[in-house]
C-alpha atoms as a printed R data frame, in Angstrom:
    type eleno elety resid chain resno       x       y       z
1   ATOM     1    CA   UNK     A     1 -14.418  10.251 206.013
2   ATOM     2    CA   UNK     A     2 -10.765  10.940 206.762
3   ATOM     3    CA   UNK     A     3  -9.452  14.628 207.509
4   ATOM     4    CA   UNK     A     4  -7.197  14.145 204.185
5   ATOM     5    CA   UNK     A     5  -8.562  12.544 201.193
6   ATOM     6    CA   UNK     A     6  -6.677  12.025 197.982
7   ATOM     7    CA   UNK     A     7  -8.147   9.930 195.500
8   ATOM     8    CA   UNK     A     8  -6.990   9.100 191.599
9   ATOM     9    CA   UNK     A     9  -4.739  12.168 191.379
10  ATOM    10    CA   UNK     A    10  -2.766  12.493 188.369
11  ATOM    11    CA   UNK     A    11  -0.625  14.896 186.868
12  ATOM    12    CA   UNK     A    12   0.784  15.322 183.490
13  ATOM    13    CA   UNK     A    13   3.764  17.079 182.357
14  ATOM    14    CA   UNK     A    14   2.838  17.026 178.471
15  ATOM    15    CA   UNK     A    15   3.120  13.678 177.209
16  ATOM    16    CA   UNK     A    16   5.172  12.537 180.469
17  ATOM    17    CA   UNK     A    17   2.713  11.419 183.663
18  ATOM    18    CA   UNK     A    18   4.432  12.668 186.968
19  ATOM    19    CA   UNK     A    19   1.655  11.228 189.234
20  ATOM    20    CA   UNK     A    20  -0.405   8.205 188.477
21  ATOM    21    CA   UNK     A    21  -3.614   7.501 190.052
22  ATOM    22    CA   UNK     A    22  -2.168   8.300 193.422
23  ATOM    23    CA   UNK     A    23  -5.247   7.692 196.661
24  ATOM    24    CA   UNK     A    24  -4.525   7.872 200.369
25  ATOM    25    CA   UNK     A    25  -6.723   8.506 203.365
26  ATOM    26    CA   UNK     A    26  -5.040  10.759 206.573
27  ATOM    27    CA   UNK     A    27  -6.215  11.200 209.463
28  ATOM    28    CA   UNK     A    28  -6.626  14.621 211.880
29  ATOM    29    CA   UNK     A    29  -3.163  14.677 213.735
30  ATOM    30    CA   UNK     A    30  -1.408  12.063 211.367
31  ATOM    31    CA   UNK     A    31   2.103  12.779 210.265
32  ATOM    32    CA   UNK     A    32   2.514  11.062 206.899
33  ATOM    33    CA   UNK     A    33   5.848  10.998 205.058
34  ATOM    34    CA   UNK     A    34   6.074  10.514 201.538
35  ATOM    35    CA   UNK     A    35   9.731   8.546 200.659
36  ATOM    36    CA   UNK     A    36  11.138   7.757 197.308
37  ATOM    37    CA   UNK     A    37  14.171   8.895 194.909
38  ATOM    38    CA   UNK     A    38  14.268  11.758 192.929
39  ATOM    39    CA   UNK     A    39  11.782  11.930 190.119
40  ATOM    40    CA   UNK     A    40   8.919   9.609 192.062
41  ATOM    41    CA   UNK     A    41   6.526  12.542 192.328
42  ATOM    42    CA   UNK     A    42   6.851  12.979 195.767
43  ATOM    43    CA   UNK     A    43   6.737  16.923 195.710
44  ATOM    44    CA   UNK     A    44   4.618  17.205 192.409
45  ATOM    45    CA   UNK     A    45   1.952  16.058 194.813
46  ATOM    46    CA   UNK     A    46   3.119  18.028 198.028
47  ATOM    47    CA   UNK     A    47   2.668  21.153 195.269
48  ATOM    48    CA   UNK     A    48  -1.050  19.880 194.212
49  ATOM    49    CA   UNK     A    49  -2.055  19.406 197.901
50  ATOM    50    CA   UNK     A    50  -0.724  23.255 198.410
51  ATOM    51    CA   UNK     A    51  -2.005  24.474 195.457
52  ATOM    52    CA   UNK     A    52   1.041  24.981 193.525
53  ATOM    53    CA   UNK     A    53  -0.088  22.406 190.762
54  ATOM    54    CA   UNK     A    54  -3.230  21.269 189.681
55  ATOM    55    CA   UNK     A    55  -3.846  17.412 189.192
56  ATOM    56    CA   UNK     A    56  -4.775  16.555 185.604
57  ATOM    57    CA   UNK     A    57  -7.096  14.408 187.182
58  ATOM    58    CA   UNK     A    58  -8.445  13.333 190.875
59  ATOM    59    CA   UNK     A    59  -9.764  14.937 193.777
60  ATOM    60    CA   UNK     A    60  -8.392  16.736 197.108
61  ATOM    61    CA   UNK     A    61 -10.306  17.083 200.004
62  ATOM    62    CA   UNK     A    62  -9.518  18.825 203.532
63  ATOM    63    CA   UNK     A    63 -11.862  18.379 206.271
64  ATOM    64    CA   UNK     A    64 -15.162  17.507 203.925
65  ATOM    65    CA   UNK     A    65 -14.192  20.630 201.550
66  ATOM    66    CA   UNK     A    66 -13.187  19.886 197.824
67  ATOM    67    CA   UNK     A    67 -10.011  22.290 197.581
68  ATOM    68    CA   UNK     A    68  -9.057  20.405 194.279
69  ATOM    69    CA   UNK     A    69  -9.486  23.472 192.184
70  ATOM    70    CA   UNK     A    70  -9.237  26.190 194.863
71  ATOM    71    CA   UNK     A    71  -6.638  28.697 195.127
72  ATOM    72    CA   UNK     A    72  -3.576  28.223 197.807
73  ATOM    73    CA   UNK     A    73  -4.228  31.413 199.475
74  ATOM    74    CA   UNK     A    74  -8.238  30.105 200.572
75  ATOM    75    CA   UNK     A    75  -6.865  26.195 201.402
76  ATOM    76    CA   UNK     A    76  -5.637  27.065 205.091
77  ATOM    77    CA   UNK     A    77  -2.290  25.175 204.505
78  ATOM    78    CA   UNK     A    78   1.255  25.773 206.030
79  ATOM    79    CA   UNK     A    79   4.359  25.205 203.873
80  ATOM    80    CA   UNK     A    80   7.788  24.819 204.598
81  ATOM    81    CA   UNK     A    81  10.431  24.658 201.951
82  ATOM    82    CA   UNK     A    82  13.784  23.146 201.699
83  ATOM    83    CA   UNK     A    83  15.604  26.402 200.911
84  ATOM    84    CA   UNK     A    84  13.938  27.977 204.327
85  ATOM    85    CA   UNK     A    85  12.316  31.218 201.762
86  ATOM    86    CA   UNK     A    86  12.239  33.534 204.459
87  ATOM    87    CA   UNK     A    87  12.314  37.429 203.648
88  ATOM    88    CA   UNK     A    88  15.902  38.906 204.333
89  ATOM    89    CA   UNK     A    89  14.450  42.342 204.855
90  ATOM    90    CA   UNK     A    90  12.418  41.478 208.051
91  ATOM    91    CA   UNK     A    91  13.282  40.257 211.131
92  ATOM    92    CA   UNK     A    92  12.216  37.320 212.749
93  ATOM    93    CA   UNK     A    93   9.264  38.134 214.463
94  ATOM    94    CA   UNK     A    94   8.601  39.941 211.101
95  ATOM    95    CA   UNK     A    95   8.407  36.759 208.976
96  ATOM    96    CA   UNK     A    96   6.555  35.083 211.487
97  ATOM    97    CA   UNK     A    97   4.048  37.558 211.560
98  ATOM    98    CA   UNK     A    98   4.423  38.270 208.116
99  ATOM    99    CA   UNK     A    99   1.113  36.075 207.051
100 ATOM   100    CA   UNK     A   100  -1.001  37.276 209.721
101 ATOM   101    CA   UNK     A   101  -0.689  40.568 208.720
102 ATOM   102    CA   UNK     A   102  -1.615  39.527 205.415
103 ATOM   103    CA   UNK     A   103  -4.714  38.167 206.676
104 ATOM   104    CA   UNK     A   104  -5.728  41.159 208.392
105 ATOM   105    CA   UNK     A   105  -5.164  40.475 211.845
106 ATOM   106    CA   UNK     A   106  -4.751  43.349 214.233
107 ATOM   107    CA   UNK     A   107  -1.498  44.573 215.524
108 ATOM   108    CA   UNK     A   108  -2.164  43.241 218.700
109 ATOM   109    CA   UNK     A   109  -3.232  39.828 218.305
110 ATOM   110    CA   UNK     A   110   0.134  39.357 215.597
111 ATOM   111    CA   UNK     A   111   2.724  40.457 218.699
112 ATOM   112    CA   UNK     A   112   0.724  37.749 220.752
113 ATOM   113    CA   UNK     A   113   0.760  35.049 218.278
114 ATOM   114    CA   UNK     A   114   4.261  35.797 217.504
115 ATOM   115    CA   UNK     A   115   5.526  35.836 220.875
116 ATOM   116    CA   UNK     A   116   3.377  32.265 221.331
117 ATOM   117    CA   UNK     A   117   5.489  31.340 218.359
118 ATOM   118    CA   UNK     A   118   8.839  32.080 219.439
119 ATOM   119    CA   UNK     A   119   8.562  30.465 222.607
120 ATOM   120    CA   UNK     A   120   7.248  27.534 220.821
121 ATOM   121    CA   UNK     A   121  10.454  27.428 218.694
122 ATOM   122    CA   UNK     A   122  12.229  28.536 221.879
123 ATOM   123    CA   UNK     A   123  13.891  31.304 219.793
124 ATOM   124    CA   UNK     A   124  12.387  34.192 222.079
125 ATOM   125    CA   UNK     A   125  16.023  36.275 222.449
126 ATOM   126    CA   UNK     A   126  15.794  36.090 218.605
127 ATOM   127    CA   UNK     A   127  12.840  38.162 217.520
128 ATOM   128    CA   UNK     A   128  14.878  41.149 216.198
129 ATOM   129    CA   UNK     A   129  17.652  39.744 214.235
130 ATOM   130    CA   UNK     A   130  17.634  39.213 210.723
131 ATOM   131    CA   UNK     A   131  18.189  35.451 208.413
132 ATOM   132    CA   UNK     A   132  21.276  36.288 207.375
133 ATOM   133    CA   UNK     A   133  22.785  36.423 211.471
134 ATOM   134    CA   UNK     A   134  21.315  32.954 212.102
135 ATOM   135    CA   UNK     A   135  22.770  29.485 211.303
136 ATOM   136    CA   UNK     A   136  20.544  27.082 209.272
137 ATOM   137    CA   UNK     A   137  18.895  25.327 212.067
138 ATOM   138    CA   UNK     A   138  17.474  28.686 213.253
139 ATOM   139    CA   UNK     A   139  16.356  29.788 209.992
140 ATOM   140    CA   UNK     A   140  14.547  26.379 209.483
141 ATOM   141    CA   UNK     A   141  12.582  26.678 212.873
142 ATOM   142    CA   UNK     A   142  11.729  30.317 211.844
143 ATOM   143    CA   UNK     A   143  10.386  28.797 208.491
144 ATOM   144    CA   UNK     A   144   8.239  26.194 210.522
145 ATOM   145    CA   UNK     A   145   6.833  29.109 212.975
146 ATOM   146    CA   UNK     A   146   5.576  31.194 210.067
147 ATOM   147    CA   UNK     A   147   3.713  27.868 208.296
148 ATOM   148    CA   UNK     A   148   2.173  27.689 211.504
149 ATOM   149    CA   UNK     A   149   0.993  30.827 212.873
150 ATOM   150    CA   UNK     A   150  -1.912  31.094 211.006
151 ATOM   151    CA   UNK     A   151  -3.130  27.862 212.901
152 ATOM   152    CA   UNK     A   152  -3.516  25.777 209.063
153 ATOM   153    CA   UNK     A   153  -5.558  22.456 208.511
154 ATOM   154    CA   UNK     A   154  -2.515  21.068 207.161
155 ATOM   155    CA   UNK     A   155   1.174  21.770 207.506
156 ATOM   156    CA   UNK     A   156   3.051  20.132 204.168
157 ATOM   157    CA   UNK     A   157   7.326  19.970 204.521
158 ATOM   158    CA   UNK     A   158   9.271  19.781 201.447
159 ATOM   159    CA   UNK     A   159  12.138  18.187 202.371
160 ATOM   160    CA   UNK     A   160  13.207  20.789 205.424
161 ATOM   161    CA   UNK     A   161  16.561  19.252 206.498
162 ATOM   162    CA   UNK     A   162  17.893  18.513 203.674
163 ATOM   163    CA   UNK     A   163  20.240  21.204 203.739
164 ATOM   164    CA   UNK     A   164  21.193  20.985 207.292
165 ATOM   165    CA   UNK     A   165  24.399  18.952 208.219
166 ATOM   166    CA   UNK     A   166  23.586  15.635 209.877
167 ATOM   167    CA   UNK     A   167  23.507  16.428 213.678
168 ATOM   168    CA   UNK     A   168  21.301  19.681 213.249
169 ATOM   169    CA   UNK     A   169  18.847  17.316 211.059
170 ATOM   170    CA   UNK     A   170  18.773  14.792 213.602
171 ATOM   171    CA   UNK     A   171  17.760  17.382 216.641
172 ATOM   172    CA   UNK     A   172  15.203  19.160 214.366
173 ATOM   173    CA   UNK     A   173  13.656  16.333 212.844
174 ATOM   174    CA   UNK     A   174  12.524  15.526 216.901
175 ATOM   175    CA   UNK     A   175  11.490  19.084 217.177
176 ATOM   176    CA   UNK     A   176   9.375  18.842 214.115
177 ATOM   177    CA   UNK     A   177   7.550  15.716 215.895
178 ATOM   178    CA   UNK     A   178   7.372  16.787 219.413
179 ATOM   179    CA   UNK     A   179   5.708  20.155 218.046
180 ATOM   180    CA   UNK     A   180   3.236  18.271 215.203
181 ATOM   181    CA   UNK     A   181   2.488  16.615 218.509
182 ATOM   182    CA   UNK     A   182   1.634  19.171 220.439
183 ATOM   183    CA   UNK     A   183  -0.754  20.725 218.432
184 ATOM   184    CA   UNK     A   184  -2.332  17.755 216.352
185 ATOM   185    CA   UNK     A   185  -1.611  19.167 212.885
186 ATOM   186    CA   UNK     A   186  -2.045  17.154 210.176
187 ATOM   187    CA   UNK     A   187   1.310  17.157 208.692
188 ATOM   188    CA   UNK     A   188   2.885  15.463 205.002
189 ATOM   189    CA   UNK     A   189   6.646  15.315 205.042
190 ATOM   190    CA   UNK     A   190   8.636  15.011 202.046
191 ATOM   191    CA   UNK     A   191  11.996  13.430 201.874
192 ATOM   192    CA   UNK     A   192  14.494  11.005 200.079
193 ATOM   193    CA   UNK     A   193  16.227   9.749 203.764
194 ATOM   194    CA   UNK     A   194  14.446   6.558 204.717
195 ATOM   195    CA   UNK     A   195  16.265   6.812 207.940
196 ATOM   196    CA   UNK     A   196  14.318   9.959 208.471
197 ATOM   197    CA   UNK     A   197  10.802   8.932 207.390
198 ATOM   198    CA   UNK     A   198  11.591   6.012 209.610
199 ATOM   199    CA   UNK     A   199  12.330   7.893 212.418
200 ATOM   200    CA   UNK     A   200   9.547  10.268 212.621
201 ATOM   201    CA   UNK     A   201   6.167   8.917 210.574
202 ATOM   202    CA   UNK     A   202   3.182   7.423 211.740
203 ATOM   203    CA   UNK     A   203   3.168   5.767 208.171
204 ATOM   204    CA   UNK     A   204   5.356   6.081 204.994
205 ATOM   205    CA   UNK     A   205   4.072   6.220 201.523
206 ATOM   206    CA   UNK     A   206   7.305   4.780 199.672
207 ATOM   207    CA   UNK     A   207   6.887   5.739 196.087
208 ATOM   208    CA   UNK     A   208   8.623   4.879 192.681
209 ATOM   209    CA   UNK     A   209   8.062   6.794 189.424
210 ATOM   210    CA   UNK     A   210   4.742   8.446 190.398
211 ATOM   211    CA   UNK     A   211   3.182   5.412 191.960
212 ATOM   212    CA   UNK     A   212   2.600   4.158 195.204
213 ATOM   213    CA   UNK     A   213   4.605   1.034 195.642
214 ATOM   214    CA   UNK     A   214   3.541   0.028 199.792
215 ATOM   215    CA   UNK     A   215   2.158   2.752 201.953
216 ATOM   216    CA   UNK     A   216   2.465   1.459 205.877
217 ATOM   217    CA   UNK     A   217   3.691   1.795 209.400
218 ATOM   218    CA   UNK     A   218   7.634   2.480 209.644
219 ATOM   219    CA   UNK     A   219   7.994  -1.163 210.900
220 ATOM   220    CA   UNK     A   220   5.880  -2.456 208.433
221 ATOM   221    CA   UNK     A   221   7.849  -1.265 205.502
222 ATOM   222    CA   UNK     A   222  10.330  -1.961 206.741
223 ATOM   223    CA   UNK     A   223  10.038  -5.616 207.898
224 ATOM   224    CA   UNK     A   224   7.639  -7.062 205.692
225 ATOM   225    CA   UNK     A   225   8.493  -5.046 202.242
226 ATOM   226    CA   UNK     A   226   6.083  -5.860 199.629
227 ATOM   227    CA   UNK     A   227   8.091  -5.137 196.188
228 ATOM   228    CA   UNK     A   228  11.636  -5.288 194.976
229 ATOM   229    CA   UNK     A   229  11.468  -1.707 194.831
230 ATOM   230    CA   UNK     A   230  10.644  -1.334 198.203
231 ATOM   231    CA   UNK     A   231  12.622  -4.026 199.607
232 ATOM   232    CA   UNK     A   232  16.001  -2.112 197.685
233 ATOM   233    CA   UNK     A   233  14.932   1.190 198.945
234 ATOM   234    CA   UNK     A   234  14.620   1.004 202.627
235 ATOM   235    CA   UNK     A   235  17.809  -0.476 204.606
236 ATOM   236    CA   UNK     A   236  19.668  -3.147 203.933
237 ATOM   237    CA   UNK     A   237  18.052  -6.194 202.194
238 ATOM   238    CA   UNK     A   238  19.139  -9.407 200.911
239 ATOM   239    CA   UNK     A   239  17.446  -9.910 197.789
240 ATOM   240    CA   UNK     A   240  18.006 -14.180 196.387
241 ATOM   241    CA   UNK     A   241  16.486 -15.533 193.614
242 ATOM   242    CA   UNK     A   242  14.786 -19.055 194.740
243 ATOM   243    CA   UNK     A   243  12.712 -21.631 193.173
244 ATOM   244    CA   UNK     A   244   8.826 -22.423 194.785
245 ATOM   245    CA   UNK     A   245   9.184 -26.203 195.725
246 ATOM   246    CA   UNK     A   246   6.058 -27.075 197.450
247 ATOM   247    CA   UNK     A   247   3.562 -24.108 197.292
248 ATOM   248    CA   UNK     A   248   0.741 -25.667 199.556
249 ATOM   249    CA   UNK     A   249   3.714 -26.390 202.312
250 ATOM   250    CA   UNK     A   250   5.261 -22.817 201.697
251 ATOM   251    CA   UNK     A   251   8.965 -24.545 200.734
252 ATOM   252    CA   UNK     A   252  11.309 -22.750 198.000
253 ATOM   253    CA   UNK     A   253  14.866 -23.616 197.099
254 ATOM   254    CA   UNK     A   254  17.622 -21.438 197.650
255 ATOM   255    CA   UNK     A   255  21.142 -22.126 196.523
256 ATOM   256    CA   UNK     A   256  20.726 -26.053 196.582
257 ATOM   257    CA   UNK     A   257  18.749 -25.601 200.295
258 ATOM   258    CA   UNK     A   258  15.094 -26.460 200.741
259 ATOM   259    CA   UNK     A   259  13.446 -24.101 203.210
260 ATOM   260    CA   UNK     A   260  10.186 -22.774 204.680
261 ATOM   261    CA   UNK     A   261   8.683 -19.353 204.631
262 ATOM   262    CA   UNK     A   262   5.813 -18.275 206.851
263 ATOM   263    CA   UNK     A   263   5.053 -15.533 204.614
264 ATOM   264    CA   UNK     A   264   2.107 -16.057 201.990
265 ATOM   265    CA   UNK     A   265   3.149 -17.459 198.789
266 ATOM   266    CA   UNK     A   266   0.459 -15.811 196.446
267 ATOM   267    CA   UNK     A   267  -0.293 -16.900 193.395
268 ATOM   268    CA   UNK     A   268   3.143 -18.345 193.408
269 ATOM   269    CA   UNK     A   269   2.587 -22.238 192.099
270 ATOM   270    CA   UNK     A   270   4.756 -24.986 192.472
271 ATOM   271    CA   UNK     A   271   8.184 -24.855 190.486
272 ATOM   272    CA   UNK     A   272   7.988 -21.374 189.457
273 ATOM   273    CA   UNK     A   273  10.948 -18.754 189.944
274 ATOM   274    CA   UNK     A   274  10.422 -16.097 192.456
275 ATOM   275    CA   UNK     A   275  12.815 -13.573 194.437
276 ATOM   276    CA   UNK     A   276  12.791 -13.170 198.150
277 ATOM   277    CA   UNK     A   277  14.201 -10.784 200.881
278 ATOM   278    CA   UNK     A   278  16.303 -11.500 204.263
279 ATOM   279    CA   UNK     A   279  17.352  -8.742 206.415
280 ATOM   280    CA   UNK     A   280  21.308  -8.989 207.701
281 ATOM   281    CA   UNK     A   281  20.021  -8.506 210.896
282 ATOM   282    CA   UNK     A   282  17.523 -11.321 210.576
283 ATOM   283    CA   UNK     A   283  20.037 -13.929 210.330
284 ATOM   284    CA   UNK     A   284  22.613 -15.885 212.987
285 ATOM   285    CA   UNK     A   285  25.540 -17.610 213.584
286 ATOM   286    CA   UNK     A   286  25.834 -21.115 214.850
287 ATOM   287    CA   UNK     A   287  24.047 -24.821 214.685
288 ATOM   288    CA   UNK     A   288  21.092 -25.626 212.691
289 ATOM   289    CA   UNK     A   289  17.907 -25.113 215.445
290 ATOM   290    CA   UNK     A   290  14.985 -26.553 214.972
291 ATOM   291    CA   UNK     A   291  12.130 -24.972 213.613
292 ATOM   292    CA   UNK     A   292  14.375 -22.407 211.366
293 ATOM   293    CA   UNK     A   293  15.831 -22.179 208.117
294 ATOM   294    CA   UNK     A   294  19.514 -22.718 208.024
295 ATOM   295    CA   UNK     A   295  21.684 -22.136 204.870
296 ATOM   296    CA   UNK     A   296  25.658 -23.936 204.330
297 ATOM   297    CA   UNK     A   297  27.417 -21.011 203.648
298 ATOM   298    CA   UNK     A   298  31.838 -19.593 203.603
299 ATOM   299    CA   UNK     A   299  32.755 -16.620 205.070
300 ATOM   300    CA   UNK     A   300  33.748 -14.427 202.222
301 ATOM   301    CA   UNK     A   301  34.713 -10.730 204.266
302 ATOM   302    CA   UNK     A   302  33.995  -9.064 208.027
303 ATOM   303    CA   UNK     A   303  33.425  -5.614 208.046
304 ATOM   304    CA   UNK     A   304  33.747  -3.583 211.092
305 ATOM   305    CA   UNK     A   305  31.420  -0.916 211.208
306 ATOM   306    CA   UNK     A   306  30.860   0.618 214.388
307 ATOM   307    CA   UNK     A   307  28.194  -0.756 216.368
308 ATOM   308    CA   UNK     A   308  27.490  -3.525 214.350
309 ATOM   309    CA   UNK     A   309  30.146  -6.212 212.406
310 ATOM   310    CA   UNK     A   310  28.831  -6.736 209.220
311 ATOM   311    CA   UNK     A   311  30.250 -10.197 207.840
312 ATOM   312    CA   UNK     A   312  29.612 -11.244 204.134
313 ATOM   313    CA   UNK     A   313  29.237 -15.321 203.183
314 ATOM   314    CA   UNK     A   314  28.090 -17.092 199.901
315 ATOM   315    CA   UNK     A   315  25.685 -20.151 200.086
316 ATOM   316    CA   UNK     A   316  26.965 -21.922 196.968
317 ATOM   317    CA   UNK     A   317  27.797 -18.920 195.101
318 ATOM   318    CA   UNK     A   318  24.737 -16.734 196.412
319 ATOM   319    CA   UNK     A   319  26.213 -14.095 198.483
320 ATOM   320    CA   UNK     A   320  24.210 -13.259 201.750
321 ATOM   321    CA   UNK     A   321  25.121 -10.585 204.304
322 ATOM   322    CA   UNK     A   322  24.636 -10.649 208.205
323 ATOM   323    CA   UNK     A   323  24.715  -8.058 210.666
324 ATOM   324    CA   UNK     A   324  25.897  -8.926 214.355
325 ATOM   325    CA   UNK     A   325  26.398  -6.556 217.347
326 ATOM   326    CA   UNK     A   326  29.987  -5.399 218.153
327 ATOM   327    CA   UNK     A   327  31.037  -7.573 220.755
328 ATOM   328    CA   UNK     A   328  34.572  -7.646 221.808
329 ATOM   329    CA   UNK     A   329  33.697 -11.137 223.893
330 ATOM   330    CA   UNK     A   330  32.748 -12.803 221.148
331 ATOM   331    CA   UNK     A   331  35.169 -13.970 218.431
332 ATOM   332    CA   UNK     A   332  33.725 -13.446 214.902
333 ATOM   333    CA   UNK     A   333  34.453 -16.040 212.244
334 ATOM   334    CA   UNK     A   334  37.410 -15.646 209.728
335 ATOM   335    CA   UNK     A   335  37.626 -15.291 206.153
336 ATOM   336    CA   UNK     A   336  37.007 -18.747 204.368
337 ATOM   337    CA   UNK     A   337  35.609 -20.558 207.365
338 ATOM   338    CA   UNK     A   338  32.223 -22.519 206.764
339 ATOM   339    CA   UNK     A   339  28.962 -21.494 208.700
340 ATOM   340    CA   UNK     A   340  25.652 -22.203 209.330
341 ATOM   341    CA   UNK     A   341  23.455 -19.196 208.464
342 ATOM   342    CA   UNK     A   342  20.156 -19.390 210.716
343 ATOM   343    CA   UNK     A   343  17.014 -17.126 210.451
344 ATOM   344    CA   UNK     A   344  12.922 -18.213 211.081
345 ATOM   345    CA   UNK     A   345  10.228 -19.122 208.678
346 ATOM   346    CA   UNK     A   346   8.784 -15.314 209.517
347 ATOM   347    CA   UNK     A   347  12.148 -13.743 208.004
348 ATOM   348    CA   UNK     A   348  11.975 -14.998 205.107
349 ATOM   349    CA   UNK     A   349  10.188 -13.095 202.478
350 ATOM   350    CA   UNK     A   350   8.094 -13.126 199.139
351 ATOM   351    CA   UNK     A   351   8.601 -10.181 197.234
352 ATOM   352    CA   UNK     A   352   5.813  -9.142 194.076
């Protein structure tokens, strides 16, 4: 049995279902991030796995104990919140040590543990100051030393950066990891930024009004995406509508082209409609090669954008975007010119 079992939760908000029939296994030491929109039921189960909720239906299991129906304060879980929820009376070693003293430990042992903590968080100059004298960051990575001071089964993070401006997320985010790391917590991040769940998750549960749509490794979702929703969601996806030409040779039709996907078909069948998925990136310039799928397409716009030139053609009407590396070498075509749009059998996708 995995550490973390979740099987058939559900919750119910009166007639409206938040969660349906939600089931994942997590292992000890696996940092699982759940990804979606607004509204998917991301936190609503974050809050049942705390104890914040309880499911209408389903079962929660830590470590071969059923906590469905047991109270937060006996689960052995560490929370951090978005809006940090520290105490602006105490200091900082005083929130950190605020929950072993609530468990009874003795004086002693809390200065040691939160000493171990503030080195850990490498905030050790900081122990007497108060919230209000430290900058978001700080306050964040005082949060994260109190949810884990009490040494819990499982640390859950309700979207922790979100209020932090972009460079302070990016540096915390790797703190986060490199410290779940280091002491082989079981950890469930929340958050709406795929490029974050990317970043940092030994596998993604991408979710979409209270269901699972693809749970997976980062590269997996985001290379082989197994739903429209999903595909839409994470990065930058062309999405075409094609036509299933030959379904035991894997051909489809896209704007007036025949090609061949690698991918499986399903239950597809031979002249039915379908809509599949190329990544920008996926795709080159230049003659048709052998062995890949090349489309006839006009440049319609180039887009500079940094690192990358992002350069926008339509294949009889279809439009199809490409990403190539910013290369001042290499002269990038011009507005109106025709090209030849190149990407393998393994890029092209099927999406349910």
């Amino acid at each position: 049995m995995a550490f973390l079992e979740i099987s058939n939760l559900q919750k119910r908000f009166g007639t409206q279902t938040a969660v349906h029939d939600f089931s994942i296994s997590i292992e000890k030491g696996e940092f699982i991030t759940f990804l979606g929109p607004s509204g998917c039921g991301k936190t609503t189960i974050l809050r049942m796995l705390a104890g914040f909720e309880t499911p209408s239906n389903g079962r929660i299991v830590f470590d071969g104990k059923d906590v469905t129906h047991v109270p937060t304060n006996q689960r052995n879980v560490g929370m951090v919140f978005q809006s940090y929820a520290l105490f602006p009376n105490m200091t900082v070693a005083g929130n950190i040590g605020f929950g072993l003293k609530v468990a009874g430990m003795a004086p002693g042992d809390i200065d040691t543990r939160v000493k171990e903590m503030l080195s850990l968080i490498k905030l050790d100059a900081l122990a007497d100051r108060y919230p209000w004298q430290m900058s978001g960051g700080q306050q964040q990575r005082v949060a994260l030393a109190r949810a884990i001071a009490n040494k819990p089964k499982v640390l859950l993070l309700d979207e922790p950066l979100s209020a932090l401006d972009a460079k302070i997320r990016i540096s915390l985010r790797e703190e986060i990891r490199a410290l779940q790391r280091e002491l082989n917590i079981t950890t469930v991040f929340v958050t709406h930024d795929q490029e974050e769940a990317l970043s940092i998750s030994d596998r993604i549960v991408v979710l979409s009004e209270g269901r699972s749509e693809q749970t997976g490794a980062p590269s997996a979702i985001y290379n082989f995406p197994r739903t429209r929703f999903v595909a839409s969601f994470i990065g930058t996806l062309n999405q075409v509508p094609a036509e299933v030409v030959d379904a035991a040779n894997s051909s489809i039709r896209i704007a007036g082209h025949v090609l061949t996907t690698s991918n499986p078909l399903g239950n597809l069948k031979s002249g039915q409609q379908c809509m599949v998925a190329i990544r920008p990136e996926a795709i080159t310039l230049g003659a048709p090669q052998a062995g890949k799928n090349a489309l006839n397409a006009v440049v319609d716009e180039v887009s500079f954008l940094g690192s990358i030139v992002r350069i926008r053609a339509k294949a009889s009407e279809q439009p199809i975007s490409l990403d190539v590396f910013n290369d001042p070498s290499q002269t990038l075509p011009q507005r109106g010119e025709a090209v030849s749009l190149n990407f393998s059998y393994d890029n092209l996708l099927i999406l349910e």
